[in-house]
C-alpha positions in Angstrom: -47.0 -91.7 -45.4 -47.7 -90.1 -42.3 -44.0 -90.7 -41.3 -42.2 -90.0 -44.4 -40.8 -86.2 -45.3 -43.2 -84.1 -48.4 -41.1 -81.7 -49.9 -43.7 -79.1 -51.9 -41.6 -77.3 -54.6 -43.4 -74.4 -55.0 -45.1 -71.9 -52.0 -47.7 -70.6 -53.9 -51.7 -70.6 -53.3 -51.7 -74.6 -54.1 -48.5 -75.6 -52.3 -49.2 -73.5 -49.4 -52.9 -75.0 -49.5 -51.1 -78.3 -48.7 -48.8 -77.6 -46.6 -51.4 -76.5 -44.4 -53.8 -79.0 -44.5 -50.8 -81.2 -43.5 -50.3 -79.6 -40.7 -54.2 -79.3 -39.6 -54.2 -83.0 -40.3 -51.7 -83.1 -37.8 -48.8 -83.8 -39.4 -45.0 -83.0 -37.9 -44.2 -79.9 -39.5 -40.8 -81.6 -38.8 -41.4 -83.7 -42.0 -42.5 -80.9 -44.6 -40.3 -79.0 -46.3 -40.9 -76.3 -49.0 -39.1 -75.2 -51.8 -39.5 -71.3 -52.5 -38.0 -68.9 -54.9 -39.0 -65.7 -53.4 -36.9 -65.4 -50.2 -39.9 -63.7 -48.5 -42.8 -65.8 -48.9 -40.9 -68.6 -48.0 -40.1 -66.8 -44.7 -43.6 -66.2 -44.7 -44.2 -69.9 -45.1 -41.8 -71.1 -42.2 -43.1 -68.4 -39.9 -46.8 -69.3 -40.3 -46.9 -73.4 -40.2 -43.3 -74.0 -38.8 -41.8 -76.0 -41.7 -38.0 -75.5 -43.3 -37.6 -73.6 -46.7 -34.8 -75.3 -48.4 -33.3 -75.6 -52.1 -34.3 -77.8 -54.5 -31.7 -80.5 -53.9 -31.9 -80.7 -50.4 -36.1 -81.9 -51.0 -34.9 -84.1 -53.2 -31.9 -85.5 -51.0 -34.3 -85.4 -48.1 -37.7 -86.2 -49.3 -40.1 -89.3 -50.1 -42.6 -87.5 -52.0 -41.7 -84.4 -53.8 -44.8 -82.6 -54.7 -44.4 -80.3 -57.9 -46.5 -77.5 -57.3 -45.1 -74.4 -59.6 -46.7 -73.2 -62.8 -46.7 -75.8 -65.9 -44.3 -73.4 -67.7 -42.0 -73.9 -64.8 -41.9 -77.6 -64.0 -38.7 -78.1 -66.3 -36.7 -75.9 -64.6 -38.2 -77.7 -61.1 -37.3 -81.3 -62.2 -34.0 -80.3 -63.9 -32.9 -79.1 -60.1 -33.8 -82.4 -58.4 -33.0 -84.9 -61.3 -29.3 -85.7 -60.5 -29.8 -85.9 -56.5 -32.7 -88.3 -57.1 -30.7 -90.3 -59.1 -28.0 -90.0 -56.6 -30.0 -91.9 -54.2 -30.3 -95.9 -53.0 -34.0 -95.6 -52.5 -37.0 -94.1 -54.8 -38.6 -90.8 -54.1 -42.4 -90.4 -55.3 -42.7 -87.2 -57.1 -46.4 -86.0 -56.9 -47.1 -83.2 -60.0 -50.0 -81.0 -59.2 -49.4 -79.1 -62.7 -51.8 -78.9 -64.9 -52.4 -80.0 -68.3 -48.7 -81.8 -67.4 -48.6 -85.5 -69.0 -46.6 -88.1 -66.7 -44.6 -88.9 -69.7 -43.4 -85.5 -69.9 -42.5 -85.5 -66.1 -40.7 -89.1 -66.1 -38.5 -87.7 -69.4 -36.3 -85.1 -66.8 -36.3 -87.7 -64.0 -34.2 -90.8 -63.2 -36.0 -93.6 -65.1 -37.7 -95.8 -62.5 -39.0 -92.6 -60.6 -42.8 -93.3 -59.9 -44.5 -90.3 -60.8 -48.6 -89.3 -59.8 -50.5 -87.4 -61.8 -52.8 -84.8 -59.9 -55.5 -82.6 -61.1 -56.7 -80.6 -58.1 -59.6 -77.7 -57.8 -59.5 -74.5 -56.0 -61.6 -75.9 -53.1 -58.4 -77.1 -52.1 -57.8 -73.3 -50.7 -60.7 -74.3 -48.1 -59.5 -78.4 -47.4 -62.5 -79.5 -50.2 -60.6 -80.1 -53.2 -61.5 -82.7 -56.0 -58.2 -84.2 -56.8 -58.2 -86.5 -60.2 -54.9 -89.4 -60.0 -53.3 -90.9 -62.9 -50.2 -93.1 -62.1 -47.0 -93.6 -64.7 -46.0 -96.5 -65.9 -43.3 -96.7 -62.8 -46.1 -96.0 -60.1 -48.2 -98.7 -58.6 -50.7 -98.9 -55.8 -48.2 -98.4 -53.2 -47.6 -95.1 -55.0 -51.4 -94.1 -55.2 -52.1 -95.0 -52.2 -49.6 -93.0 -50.4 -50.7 -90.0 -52.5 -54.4 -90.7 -51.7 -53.6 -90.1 -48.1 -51.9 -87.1 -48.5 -54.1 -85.6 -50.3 -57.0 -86.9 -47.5 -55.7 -83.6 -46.0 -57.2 -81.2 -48.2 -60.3 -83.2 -50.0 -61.4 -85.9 -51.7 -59.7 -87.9 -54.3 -60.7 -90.2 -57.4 -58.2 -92.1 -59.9 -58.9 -92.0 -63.4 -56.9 -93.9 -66.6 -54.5 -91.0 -67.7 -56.6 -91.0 -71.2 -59.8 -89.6 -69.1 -57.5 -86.1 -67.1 -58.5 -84.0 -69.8 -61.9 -84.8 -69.7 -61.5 -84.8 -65.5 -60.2 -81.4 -65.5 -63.0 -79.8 -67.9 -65.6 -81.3 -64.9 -63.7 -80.5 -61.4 -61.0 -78.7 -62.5 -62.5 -76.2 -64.2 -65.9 -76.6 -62.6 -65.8 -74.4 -59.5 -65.7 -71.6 -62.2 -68.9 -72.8 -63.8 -70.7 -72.3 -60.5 -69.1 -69.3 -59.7 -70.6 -68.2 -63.0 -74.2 -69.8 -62.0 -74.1 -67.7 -58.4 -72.6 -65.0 -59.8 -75.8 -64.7 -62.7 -78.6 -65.5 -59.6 -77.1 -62.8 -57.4 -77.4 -60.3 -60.2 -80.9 -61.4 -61.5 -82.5 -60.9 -57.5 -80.7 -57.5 -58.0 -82.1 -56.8 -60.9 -85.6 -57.3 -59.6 -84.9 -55.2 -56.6 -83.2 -57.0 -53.8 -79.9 -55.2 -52.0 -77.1 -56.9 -53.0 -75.8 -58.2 -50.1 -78.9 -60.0 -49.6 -78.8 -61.4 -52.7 -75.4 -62.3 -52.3 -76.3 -64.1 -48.8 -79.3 -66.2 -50.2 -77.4 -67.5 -53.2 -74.2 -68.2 -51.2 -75.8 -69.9 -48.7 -78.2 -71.9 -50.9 -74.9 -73.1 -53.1 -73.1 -74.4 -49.9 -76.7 -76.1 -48.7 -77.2 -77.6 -52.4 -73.9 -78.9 -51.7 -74.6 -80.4 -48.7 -77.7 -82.2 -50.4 -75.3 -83.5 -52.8 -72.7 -85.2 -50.7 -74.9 -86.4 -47.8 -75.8 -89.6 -48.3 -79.6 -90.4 -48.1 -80.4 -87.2 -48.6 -82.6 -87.9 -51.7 -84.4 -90.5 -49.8 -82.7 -93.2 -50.8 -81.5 -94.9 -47.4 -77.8 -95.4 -47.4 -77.1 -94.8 -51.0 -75.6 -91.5 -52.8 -77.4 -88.7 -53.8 -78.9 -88.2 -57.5 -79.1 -84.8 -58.5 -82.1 -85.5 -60.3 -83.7 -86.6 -57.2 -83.0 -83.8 -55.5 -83.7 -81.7 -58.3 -87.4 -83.4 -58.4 -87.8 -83.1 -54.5 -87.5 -79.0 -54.6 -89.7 -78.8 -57.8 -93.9 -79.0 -56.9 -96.1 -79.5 -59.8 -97.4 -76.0 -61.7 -95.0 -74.3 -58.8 -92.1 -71.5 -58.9 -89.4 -74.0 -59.2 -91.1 -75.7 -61.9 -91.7 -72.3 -63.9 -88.0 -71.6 -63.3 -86.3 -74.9 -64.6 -89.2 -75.2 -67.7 -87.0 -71.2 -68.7 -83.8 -72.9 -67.9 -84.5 -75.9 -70.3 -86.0 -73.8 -73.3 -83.1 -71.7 -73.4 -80.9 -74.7 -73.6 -78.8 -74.8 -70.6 -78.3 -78.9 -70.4 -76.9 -78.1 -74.0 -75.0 -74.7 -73.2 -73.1 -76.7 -70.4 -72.5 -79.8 -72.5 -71.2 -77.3 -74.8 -68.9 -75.8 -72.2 -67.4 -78.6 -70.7 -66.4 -80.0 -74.7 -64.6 -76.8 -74.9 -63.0 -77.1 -71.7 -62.0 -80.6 -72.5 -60.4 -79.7 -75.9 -58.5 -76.8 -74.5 -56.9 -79.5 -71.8 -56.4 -81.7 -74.8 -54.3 -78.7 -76.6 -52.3 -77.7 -74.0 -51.0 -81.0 -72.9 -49.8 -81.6 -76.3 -47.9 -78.0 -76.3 -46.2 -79.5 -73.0 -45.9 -83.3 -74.0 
């Protein structure tokens, strides 16, 4: 992978979040290429990490991954412009769809049939190089294929492969989970204004108590368990003292049902998923 050419179709918030961490990573920006509409932003693009903006064909002519990274509603349109050029070609290009709520069999319908095709559900943390990226493979994609993908995207976060039965259920959890604890800061901020802090105090504490709880949680050992991952609950258990404050907060939290509220949240999440795949499949 690290010598092959990644064309990103699509120079939006997700592509661009990419392209960059490619070229942090240290990548060539000699072998990344970007495909975008809007004459100015892919200027912008070029100017900012040094890549070439090119058309559609030309990724595909020139590419061994094409990375689909446009709005669901536009990914025909994307794979209609590189399907004759990839079947043009002696070799197989890997096309890696970041689109949501997109099934691989969907994808593989408008490509060449043979064309290994990755299934990736990415978060927003990819904007800051710590995205949660779920993988499903097609039927044409094997480990060479996931692999390769799994060190691309080592650039911007961490990755995980899932059966494609379990995306749905993947994106209600990381996909749609940054939002939840936006939601939980956003609802903490508020209450320490409500019982008199100044806001940007507030703000402070909660921000920086998120990105230390998340510190906890991905730090090995951290729950005092030598070597091993974290357990929330240990963690949780560790901050909380016997008749103390953190105890009176969580003994609120679980009378007005939030272990229930969020189960509740993520169902709905997962259903949605489950809806709009089928409106694109």
């Amino acid at each position: 992978m690290s010598t092959s050419t990644v064309a990103v179709l699509g120079g939006g918030k997700i592509g661009e979040a990419l392209l960059g961490g490619l070229v942090s990573a240290g990548r060539a920006p000699g072998s990344l290429l970007v495909v975008e509409a809007v004459a100015a932003r892919a200027a912008e693009l070029t100017d900012r990490y040094g890549i070439a903006a090119v058309d559609a064909p030309e990724a595909a002519r020139r590419a061994d991954v094409l990375v689909v990274a446009v709005k669901p509603g536009d990914v025909p349109a994307a794979l209609d412009q590189v399907r004759d050029v990839l079947a043009g070609r002696g070799d197989r290009a890997t096309v890696v769809s970041l689109a949501a709520g997109i099934p691989t069999a969907a994808i593989e319908a408008r490509l060449p049939e043979g064309t290994p095709v990755v299934r990736v559900m990415p978060n927003t943390p990819m904007l800051v190089g710590r995205a949660m990226c779920v993988l499903s493979p097609s039927t044409a994609a094997g480990e060479t294929e996931l692999a390769a993908t799994e060190e691309l995207l080592s650039a911007v976060g961490r990755t995980v492969r899932v059966p494609e039965t379990q995306q749905d259920l993947a994106t209600a959890l990381s996909g749609s989970g940054p939002a939840y604890v936006f939601l939980l800061a956003e609802a903490m901020i508020d209450a320490g204004v409500a019982l008199g802090l100044p806001r940007p105090v507030a703000t402070e504490l909660v921000t920086a108590t998120v990105e230390g709880a998340g510190g906890l949680l991905t730090t090995p050992g951290s729950d005092g368990r030598e070597g091993a991952a974290p357990h929330p609950g240990l963690l949780r258990e560790a901050v909380t003292s016997p008749g103390g404050t953190t105890a009176a907060a969580l003994g609120s939290l679980e009378a007005d049902g939030l272990r229930a509220a969020l189960a509740r949240a993520v169902t709905a999440a997962r259903d949605r998923s489950v809806e709009l795949g089928r409106a694109h499949g």
